[in-house]
C-alpha positions as CSV (number, residue, x, y, z in Angstrom):
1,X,-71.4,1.7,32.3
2,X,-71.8,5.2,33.0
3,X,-69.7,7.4,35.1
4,X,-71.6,7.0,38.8
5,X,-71.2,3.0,38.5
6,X,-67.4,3.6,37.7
7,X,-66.8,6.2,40.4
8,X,-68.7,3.9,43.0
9,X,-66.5,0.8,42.5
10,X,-63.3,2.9,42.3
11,X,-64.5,4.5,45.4
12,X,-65.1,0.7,47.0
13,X,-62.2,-0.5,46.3
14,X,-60.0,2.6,48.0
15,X,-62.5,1.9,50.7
16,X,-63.3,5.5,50.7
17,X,-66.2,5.6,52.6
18,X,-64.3,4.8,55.8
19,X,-61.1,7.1,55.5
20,X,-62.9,10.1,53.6
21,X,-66.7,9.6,53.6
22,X,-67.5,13.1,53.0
23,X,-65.1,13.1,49.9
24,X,-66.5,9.6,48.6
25,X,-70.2,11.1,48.6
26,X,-69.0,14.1,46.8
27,X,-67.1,12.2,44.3
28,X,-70.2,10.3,43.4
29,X,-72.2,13.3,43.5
30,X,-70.0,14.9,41.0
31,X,-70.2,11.5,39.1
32,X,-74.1,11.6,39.0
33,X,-74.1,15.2,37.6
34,X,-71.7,14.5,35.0
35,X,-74.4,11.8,33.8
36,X,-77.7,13.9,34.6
37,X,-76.3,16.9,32.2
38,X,-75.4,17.3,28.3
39,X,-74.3,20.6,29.0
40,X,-70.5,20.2,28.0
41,X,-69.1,23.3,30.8
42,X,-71.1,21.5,33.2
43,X,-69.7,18.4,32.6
44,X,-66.2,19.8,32.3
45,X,-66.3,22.1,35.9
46,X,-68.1,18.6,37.2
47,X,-65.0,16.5,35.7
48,X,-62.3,18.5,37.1
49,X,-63.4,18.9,40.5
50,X,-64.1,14.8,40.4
51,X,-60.7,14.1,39.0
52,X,-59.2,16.5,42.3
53,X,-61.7,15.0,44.6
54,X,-60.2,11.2,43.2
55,X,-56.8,12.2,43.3
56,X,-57.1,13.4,47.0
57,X,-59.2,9.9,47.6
58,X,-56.8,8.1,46.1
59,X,-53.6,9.3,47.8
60,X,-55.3,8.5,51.7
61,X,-56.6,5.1,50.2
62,X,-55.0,2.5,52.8
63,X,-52.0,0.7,51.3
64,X,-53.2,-2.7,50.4
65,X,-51.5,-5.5,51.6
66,X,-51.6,-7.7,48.6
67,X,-51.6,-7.0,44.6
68,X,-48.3,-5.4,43.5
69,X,-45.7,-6.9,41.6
70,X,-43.1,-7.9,44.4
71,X,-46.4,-10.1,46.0
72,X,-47.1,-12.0,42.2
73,X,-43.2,-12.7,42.5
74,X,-43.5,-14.5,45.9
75,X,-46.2,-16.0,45.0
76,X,-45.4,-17.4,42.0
77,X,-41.8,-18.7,43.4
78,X,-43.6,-20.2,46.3
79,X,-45.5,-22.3,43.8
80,X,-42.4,-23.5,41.7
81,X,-41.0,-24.3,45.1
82,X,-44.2,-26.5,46.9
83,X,-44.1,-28.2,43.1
84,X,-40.0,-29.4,43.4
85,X,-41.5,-30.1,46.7
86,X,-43.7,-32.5,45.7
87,X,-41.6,-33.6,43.1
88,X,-38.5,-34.4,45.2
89,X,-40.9,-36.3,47.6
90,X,-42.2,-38.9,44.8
91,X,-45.2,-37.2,43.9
């Protein structure tokens, strides 16, 4: 996979083109010259100004509503408690 392809999907799934779309073309821009060069300082200046341009993207990402470890908790308990549920009824 090269770097673009990875750089797009992060930047889908921090929705990035609808908080900071200027930053989320950047970011891929950067991402596409870091695969069109074998020049290793171009690569590097490209790399560092992507990983600043990702950092800012990711801090403004919206906070996702589901996906962190207190949520597969709930989840999980609310499972082992519809299945004494349905135990306790006869099922």
């Amino acid at each position: 996979m090269s770097v673009a392809e990875d750089v797009d999907s992060e930047l889908a799934d921090l929705h990035a083109a609808e908080t900071s779309p200027g930053m989320a073309a950047v970011a891929l821009d950067l991402a596409r010259a870091i695969d069109g060069t074998d020049a290793p300082t171009a690569k590097a200046v490209a790399a560092r100004e992507l990983r600043s341009i990702m950092s800012d993207l990711r801090k403004l990402a919206p906070v996702g509503e589901k996906g962190d470890a207190v949520d597969d908790i709930a989840e999980q308990r609310e499972k082992r408690r519809a299945a004494a549920r349905e135990l306790a009824a006869g099922g």
